[in-house]
Biopython code that builds the backbone (N, CA, C, O; Angstrom):
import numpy as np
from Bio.PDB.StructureBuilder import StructureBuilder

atoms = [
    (1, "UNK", "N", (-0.666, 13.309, 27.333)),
    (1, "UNK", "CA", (0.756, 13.050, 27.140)),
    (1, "UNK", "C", (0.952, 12.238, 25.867)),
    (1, "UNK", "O", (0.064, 11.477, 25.483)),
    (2, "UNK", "N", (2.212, 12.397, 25.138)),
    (2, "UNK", "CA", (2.304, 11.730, 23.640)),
    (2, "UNK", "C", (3.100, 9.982, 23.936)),
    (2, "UNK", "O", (3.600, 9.805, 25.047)),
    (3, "UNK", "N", (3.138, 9.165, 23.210)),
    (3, "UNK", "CA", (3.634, 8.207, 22.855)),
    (3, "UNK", "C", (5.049, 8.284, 22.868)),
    (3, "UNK", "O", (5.684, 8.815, 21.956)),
    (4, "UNK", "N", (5.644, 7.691, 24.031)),
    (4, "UNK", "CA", (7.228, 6.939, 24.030)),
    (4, "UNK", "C", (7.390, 6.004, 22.842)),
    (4, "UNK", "O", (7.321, 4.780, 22.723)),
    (5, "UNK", "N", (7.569, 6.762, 22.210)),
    (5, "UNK", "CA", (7.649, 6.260, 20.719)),
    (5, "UNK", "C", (8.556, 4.830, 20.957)),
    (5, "UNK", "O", (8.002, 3.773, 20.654)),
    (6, "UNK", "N", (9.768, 4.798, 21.428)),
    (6, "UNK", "CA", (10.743, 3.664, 21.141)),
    (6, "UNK", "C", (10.604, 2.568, 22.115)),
    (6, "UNK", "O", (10.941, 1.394, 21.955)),
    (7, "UNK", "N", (9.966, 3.207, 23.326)),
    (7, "UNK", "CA", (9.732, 1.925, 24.168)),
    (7, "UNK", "C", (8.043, 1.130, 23.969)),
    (7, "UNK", "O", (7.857, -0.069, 24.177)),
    (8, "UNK", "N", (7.249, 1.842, 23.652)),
    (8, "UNK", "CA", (6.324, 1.949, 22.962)),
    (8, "UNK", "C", (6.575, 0.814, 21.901)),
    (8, "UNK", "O", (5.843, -0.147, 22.137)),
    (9, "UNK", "N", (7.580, 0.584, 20.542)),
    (9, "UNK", "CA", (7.578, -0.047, 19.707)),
    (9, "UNK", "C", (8.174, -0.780, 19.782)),
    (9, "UNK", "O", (8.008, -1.800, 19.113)),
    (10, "UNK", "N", (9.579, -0.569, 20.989)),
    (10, "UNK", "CA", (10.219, -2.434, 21.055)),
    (10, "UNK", "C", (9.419, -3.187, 21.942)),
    (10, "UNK", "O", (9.804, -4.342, 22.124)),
    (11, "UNK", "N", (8.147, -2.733, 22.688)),
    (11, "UNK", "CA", (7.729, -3.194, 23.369)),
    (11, "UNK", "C", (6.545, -4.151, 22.265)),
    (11, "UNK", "O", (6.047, -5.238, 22.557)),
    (12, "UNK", "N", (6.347, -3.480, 21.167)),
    (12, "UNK", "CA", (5.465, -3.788, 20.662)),
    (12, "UNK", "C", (5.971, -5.021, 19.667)),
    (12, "UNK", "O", (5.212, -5.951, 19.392)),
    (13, "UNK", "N", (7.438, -4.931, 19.115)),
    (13, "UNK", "CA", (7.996, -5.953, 18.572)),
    (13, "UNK", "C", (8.323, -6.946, 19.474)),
    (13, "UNK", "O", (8.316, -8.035, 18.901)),
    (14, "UNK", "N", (8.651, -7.043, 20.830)),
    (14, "UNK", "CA", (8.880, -7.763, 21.473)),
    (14, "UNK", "C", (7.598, -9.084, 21.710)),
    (14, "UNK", "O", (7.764, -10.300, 21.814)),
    (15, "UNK", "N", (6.487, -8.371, 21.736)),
    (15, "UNK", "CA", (5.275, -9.030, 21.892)),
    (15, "UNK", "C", (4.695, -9.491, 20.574)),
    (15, "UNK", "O", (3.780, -10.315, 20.547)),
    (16, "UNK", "N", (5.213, -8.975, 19.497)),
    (16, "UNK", "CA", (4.690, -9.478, 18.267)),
    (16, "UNK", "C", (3.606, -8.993, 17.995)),
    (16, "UNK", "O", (2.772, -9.599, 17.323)),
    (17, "UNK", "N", (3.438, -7.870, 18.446)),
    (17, "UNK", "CA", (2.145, -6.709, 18.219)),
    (17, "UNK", "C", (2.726, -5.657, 17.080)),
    (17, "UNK", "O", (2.688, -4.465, 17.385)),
    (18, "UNK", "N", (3.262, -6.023, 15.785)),
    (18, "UNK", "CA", (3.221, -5.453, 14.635)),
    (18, "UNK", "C", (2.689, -6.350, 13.308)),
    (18, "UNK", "O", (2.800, -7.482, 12.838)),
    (19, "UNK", "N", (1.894, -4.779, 12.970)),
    (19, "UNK", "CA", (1.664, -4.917, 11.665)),
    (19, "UNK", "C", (1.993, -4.486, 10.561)),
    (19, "UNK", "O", (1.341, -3.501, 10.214)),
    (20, "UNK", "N", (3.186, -5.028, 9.460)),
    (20, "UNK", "CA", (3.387, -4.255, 8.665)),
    (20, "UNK", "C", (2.928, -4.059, 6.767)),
    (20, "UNK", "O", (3.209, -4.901, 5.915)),
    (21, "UNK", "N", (2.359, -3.046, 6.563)),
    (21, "UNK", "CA", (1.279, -2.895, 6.193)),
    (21, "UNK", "C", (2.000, -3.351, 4.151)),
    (21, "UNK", "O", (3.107, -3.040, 3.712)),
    (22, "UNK", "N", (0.823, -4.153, 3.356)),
    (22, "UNK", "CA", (1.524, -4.405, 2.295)),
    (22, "UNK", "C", (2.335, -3.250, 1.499)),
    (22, "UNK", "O", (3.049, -3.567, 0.547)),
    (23, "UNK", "N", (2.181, -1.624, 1.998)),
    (23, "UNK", "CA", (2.659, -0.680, 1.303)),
    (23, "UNK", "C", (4.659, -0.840, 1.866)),
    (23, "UNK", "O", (5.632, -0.973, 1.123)),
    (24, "UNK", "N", (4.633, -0.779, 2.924)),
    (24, "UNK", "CA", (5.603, -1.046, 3.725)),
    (24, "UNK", "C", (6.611, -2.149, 3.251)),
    (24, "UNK", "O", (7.824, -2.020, 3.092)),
    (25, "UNK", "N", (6.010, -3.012, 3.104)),
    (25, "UNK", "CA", (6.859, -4.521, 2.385)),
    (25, "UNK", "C", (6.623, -4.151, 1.037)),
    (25, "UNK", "O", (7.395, -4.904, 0.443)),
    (26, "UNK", "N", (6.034, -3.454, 0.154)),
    (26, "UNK", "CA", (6.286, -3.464, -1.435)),
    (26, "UNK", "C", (7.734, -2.528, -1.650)),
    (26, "UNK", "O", (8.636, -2.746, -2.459)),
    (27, "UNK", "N", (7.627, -1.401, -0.627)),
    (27, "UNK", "CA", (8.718, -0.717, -0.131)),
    (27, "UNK", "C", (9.863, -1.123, 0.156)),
    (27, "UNK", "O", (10.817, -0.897, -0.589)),
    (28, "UNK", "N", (9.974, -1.791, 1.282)),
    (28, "UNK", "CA", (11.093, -3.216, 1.512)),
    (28, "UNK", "C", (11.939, -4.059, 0.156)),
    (28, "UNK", "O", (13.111, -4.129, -0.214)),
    (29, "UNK", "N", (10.903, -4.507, -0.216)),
    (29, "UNK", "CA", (11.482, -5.237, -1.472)),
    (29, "UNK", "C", (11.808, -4.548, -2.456)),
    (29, "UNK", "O", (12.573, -5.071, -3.268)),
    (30, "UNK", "N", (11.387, -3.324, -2.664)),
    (30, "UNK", "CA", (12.018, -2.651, -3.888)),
    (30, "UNK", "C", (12.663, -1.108, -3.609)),
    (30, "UNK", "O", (12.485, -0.081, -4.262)),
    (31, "UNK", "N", (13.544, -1.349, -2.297)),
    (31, "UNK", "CA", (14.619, -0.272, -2.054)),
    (31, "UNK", "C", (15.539, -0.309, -3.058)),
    (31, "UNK", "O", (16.117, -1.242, -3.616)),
    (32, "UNK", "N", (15.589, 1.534, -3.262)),
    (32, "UNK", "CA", (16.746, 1.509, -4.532)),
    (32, "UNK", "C", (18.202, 0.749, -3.920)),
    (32, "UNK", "O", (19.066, 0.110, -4.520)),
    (33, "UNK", "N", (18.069, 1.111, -2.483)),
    (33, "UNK", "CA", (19.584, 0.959, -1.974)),
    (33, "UNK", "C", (19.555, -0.670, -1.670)),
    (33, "UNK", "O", (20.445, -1.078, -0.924)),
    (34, "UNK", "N", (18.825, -1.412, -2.069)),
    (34, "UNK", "CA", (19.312, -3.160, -1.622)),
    (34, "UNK", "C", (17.768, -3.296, -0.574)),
    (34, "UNK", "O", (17.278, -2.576, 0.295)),
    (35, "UNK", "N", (17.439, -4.396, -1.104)),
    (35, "UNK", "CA", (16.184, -5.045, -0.167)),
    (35, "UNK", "C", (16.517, -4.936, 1.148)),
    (35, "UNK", "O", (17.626, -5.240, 1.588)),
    (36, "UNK", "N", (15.298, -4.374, 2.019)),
    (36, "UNK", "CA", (15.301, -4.201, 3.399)),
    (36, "UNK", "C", (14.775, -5.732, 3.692)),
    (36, "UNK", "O", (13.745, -6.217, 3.225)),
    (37, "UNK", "N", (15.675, -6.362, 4.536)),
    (37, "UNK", "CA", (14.974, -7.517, 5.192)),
    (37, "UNK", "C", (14.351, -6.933, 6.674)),
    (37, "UNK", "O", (14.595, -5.789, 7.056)),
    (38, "UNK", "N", (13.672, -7.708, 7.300)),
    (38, "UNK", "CA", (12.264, -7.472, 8.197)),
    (38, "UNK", "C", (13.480, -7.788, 9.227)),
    (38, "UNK", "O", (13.345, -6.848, 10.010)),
    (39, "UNK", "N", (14.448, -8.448, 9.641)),
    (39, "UNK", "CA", (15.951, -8.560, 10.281)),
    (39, "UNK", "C", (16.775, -6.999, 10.584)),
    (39, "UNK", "O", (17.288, -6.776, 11.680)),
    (40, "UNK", "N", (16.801, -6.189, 9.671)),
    (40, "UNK", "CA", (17.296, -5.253, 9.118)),
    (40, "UNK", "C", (16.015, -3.837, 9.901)),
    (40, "UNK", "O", (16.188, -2.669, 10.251)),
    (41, "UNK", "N", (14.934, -4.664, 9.884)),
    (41, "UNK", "CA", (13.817, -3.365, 10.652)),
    (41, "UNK", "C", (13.843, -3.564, 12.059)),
    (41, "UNK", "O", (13.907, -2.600, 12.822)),
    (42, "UNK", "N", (13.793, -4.897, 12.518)),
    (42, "UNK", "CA", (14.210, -5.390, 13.765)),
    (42, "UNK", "C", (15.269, -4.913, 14.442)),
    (42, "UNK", "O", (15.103, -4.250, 15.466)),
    (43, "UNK", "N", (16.344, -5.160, 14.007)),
    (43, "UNK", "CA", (17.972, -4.219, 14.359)),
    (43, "UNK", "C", (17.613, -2.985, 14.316)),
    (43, "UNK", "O", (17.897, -2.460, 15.393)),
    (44, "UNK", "N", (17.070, -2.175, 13.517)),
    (44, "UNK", "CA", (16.932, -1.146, 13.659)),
    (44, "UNK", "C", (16.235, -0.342, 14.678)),
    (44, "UNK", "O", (16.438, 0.868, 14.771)),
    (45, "UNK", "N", (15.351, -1.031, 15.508)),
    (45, "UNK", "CA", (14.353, -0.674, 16.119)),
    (45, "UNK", "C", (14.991, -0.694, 17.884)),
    (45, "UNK", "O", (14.464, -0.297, 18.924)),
    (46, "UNK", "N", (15.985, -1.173, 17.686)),
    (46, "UNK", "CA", (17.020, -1.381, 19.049)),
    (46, "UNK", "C", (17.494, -0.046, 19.083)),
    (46, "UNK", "O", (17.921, 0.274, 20.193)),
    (47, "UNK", "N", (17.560, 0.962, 18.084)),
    (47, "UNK", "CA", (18.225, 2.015, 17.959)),
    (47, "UNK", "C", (17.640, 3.552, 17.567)),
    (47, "UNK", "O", (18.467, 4.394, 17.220)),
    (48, "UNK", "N", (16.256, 3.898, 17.623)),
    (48, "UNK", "CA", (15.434, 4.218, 17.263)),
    (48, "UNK", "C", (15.917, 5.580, 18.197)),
    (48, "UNK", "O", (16.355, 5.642, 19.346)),
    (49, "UNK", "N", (15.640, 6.611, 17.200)),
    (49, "UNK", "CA", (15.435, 8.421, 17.571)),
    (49, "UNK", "C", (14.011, 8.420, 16.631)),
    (49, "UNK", "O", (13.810, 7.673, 15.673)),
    (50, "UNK", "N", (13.087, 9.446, 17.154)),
    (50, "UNK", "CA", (11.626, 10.012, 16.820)),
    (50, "UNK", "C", (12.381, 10.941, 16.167)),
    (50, "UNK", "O", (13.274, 11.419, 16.866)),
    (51, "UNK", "N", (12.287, 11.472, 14.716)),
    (51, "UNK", "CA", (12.614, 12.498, 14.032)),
    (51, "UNK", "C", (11.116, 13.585, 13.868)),
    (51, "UNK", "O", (11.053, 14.803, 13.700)),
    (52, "UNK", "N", (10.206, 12.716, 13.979)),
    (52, "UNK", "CA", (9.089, 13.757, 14.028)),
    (52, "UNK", "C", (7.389, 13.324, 14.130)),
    (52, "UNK", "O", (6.842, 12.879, 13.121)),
    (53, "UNK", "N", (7.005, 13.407, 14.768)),
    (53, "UNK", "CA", (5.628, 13.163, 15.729)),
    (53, "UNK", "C", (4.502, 13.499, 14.652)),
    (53, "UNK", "O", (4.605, 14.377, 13.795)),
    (54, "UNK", "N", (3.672, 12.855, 14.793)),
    (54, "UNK", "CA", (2.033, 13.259, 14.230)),
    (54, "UNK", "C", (0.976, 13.111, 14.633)),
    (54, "UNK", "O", (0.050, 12.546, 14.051)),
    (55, "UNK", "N", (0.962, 13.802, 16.122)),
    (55, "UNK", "CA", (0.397, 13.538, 16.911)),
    (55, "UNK", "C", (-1.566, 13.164, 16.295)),
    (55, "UNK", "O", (-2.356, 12.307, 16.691)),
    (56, "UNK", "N", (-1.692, 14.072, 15.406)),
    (56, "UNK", "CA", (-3.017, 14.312, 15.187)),
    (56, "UNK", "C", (-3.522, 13.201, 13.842)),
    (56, "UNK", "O", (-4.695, 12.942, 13.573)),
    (57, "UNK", "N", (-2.827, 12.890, 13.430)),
    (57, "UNK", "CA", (-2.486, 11.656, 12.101)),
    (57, "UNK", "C", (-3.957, 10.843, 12.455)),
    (57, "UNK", "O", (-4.606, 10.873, 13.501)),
    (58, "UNK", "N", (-4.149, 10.328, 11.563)),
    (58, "UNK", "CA", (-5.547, 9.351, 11.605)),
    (58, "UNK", "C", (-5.441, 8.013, 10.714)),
    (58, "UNK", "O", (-4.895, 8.130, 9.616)),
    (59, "UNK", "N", (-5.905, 6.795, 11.092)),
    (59, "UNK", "CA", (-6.427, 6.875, 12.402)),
    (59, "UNK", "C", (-6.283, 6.918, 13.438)),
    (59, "UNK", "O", (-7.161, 7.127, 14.276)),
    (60, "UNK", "N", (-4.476, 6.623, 13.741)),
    (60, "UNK", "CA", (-4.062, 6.597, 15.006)),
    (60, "UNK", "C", (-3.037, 7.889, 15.022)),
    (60, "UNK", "O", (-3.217, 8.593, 14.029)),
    (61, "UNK", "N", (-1.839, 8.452, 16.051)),
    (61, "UNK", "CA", (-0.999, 9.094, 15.976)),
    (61, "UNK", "C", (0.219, 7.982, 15.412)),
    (61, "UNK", "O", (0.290, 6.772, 15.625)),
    (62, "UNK", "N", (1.245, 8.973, 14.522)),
    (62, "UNK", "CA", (2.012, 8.137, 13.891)),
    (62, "UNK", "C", (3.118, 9.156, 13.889)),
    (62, "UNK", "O", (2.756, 10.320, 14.061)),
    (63, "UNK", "N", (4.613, 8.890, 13.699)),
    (63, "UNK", "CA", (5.613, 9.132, 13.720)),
    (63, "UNK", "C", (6.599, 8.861, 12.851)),
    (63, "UNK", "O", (6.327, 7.757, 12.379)),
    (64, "UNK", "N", (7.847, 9.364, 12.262)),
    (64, "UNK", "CA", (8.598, 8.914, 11.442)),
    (64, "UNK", "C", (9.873, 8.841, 12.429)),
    (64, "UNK", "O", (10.089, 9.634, 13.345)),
    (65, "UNK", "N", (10.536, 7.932, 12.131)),
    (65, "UNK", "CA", (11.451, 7.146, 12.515)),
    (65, "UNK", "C", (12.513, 6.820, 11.945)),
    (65, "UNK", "O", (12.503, 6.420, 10.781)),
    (66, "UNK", "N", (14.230, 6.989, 13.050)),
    (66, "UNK", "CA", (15.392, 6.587, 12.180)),
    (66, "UNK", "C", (16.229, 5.800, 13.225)),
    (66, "UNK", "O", (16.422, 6.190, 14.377)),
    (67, "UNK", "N", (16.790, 4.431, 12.590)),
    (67, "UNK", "CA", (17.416, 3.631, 13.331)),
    (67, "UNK", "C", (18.329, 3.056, 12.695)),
    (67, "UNK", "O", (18.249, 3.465, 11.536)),
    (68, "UNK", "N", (19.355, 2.164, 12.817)),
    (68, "UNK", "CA", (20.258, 1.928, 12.176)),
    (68, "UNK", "C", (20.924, 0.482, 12.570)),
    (68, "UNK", "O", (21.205, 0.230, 13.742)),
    (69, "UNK", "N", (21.160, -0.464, 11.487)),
    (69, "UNK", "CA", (21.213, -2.271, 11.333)),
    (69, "UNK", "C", (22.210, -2.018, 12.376)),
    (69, "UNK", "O", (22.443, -0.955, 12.952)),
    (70, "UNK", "N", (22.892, -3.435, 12.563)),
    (70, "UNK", "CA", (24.019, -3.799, 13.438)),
    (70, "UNK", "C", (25.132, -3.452, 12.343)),
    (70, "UNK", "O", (26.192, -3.043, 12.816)),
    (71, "UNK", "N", (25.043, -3.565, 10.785)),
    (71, "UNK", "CA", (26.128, -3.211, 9.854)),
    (71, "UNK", "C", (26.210, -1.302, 9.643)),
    (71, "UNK", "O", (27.077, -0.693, 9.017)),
    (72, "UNK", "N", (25.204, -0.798, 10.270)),
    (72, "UNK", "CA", (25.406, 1.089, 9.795)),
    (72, "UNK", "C", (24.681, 1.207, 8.747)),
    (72, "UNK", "O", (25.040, 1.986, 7.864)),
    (73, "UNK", "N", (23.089, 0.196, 8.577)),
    (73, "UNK", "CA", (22.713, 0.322, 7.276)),
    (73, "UNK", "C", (21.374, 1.934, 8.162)),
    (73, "UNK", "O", (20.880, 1.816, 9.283)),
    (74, "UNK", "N", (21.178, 3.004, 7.365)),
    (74, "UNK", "CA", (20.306, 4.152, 8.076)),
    (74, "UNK", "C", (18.791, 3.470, 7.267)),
    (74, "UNK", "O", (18.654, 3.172, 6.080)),
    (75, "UNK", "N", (17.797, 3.373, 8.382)),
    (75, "UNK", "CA", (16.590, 3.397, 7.996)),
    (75, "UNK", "C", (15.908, 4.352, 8.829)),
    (75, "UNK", "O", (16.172, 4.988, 9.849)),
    (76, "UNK", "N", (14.508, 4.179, 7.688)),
    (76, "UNK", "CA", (13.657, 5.584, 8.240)),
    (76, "UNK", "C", (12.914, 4.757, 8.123)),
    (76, "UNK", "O", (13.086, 3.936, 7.222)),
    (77, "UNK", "N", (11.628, 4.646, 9.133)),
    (77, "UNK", "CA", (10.137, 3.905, 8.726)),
    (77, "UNK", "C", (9.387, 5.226, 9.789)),
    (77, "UNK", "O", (9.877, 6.107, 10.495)),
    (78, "UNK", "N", (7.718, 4.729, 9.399)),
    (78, "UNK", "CA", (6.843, 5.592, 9.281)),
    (78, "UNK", "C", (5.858, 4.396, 10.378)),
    (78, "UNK", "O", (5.405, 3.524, 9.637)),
    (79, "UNK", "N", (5.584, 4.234, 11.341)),
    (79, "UNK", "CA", (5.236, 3.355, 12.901)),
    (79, "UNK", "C", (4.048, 4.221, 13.232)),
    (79, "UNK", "O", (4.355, 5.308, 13.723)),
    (80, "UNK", "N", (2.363, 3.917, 13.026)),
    (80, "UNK", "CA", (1.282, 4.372, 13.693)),
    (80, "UNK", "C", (0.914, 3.786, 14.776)),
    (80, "UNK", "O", (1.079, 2.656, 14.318)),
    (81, "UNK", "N", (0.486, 3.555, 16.023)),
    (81, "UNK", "CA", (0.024, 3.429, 17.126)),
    (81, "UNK", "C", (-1.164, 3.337, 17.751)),
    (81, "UNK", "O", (-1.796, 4.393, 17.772)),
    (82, "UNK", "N", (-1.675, 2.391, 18.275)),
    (82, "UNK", "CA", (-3.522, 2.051, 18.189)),
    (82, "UNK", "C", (-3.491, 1.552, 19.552)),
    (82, "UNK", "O", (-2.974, 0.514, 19.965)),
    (83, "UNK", "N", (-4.086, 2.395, 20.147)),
    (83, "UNK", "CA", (-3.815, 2.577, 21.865)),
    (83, "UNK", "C", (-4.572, 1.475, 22.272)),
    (83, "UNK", "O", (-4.181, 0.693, 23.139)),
    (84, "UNK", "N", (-5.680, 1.374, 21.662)),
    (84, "UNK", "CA", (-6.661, 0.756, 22.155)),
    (84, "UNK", "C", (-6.646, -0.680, 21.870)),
    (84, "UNK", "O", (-7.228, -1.601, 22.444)),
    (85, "UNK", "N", (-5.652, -0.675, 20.600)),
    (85, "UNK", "CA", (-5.096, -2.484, 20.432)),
    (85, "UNK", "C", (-4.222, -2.717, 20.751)),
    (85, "UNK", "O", (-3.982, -3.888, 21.043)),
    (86, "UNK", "N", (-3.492, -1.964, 20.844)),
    (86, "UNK", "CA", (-2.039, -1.819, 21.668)),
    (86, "UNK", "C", (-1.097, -2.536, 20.550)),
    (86, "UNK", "O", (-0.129, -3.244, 20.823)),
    (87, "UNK", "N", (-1.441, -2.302, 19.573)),
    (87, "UNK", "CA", (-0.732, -2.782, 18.180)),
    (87, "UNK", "C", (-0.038, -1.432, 17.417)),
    (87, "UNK", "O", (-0.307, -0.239, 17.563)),
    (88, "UNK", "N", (0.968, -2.100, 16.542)),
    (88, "UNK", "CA", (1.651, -0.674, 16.059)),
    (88, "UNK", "C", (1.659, -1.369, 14.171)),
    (88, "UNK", "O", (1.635, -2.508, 13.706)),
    (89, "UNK", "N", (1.700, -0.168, 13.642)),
    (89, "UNK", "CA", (1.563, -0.558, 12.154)),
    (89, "UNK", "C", (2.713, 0.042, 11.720)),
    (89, "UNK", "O", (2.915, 1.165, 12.180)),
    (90, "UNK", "N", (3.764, -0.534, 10.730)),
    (90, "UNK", "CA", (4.380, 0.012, 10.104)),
    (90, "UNK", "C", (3.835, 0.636, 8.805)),
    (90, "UNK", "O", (3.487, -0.186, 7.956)),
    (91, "UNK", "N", (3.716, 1.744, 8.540)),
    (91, "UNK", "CA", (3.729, 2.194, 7.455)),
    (91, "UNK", "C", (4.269, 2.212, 6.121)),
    (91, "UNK", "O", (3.688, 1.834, 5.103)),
    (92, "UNK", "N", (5.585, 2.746, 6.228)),
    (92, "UNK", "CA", (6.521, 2.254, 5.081)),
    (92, "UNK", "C", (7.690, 2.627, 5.857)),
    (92, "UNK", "O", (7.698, 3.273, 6.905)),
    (93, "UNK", "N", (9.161, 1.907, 4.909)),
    (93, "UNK", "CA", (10.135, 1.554, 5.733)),
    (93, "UNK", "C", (11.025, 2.174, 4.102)),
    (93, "UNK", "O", (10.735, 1.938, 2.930)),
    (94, "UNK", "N", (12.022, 2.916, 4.624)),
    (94, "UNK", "CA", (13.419, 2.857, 3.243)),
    (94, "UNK", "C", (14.659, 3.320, 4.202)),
    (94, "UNK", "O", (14.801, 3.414, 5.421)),
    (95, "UNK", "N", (15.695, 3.624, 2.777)),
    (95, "UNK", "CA", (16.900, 3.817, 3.583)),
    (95, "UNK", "C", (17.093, 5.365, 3.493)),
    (95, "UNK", "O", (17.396, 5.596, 2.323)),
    (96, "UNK", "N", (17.067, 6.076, 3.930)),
    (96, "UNK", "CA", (16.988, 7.721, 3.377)),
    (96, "UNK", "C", (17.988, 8.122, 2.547)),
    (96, "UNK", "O", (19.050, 7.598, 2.885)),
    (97, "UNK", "N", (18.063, 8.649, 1.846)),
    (97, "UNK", "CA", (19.191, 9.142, 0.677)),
    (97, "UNK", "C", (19.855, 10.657, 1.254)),
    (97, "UNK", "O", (19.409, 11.735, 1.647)),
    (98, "UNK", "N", (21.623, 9.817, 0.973)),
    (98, "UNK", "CA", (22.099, 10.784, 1.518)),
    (98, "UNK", "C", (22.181, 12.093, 0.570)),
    (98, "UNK", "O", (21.943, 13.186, 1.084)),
    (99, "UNK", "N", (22.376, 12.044, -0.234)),
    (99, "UNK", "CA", (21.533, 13.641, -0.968)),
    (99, "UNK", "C", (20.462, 14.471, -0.335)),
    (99, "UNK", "O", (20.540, 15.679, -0.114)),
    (100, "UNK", "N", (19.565, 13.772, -0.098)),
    (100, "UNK", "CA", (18.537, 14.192, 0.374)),
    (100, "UNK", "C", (18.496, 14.662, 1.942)),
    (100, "UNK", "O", (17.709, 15.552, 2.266)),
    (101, "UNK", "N", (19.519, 13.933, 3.096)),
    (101, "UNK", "CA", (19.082, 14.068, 4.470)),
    (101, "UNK", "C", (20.517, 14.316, 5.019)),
    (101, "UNK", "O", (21.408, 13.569, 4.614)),
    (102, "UNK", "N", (20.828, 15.339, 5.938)),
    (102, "UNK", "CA", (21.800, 15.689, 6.537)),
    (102, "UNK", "C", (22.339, 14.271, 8.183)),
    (102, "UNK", "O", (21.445, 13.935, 8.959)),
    (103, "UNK", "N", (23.256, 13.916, 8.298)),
    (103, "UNK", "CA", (23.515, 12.503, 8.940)),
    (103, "UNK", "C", (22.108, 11.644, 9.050)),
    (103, "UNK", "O", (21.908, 10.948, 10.045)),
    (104, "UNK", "N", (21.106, 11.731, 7.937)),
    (104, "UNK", "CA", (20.161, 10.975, 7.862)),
    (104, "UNK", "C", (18.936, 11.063, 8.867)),
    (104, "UNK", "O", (18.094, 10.199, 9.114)),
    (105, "UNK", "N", (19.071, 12.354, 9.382)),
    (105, "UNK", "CA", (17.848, 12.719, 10.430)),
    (105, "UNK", "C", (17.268, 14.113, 10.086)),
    (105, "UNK", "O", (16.113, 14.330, 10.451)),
    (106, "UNK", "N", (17.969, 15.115, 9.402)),
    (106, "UNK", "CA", (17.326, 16.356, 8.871)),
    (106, "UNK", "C", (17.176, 16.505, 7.551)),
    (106, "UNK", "O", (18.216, 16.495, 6.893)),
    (107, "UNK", "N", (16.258, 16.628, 7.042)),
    (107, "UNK", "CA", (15.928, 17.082, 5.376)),
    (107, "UNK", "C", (16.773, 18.034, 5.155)),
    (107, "UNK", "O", (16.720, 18.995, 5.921)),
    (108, "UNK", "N", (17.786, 18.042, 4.054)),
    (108, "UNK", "CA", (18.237, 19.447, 3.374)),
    (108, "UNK", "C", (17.293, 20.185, 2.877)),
    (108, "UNK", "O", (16.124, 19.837, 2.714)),
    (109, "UNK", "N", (17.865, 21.433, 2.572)),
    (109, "UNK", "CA", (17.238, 22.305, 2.367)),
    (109, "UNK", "C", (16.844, 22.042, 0.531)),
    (109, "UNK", "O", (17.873, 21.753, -0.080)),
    (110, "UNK", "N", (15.939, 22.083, -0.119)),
    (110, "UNK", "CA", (15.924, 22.243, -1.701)),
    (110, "UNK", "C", (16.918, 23.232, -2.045)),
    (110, "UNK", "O", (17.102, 23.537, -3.223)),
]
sb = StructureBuilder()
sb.init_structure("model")
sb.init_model(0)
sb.init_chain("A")
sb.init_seg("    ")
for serial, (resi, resn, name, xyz) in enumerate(atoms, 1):
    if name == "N":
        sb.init_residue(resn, " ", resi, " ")
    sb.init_atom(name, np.array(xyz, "f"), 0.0, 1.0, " ", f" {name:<3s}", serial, name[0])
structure = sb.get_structure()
């Protein structure tokens, strides 16, 4: 069976079982759309839809992710899963561009 992705990760923020990885925070700090504060990933994570699974990803299974601040700010982060530490890694975190993503959960088409 796959990973409850959202209860899975507030469970994991709740406990302070994240790691987010220096690619993730270089990301953060240099969003085109305005610095993501770690406040801003938190809120977001109250609100979390799985846009798409990886189940087979290495080293752990990992997922991309969209949630949204208490202000309507849209983030996407990238959350791997380590069963066996029961720790979750953020990958990288931005705001998706609306050019790019249909209400910020489907890729347009090129």
């Amino acid at each position: 069976m796959g990973i409850d992705w959202p209860s899975t990760i507030q469970s994991c923020f709740r406990r302070g079982a994240v790691y987010v990885t220096r690619h993730a925070k270089r990301e953060m700090e240099s969003e085109k759309f305005g610095v993501i504060f770690t406040s801003e990933l938190i809120e977001a994570v109250e609100s979390l839809e799985v846009l798409k699974e990886y189940p087979d990803d290495t080293p752990f299974p990992s997922a991309l992710l969209f949630g949204t601040t208490h202000l309507q700010r849209p983030l996407h982060f990238v959350a791997a899963y380590s069963e066996s530490e029961k720790l979750l890694t953020i990958v990288t975190v931005y705001q998706p561009d609306p050019d790019l993503w249909i209400e910020y959960k489907k890729r347009k088409d090129k």
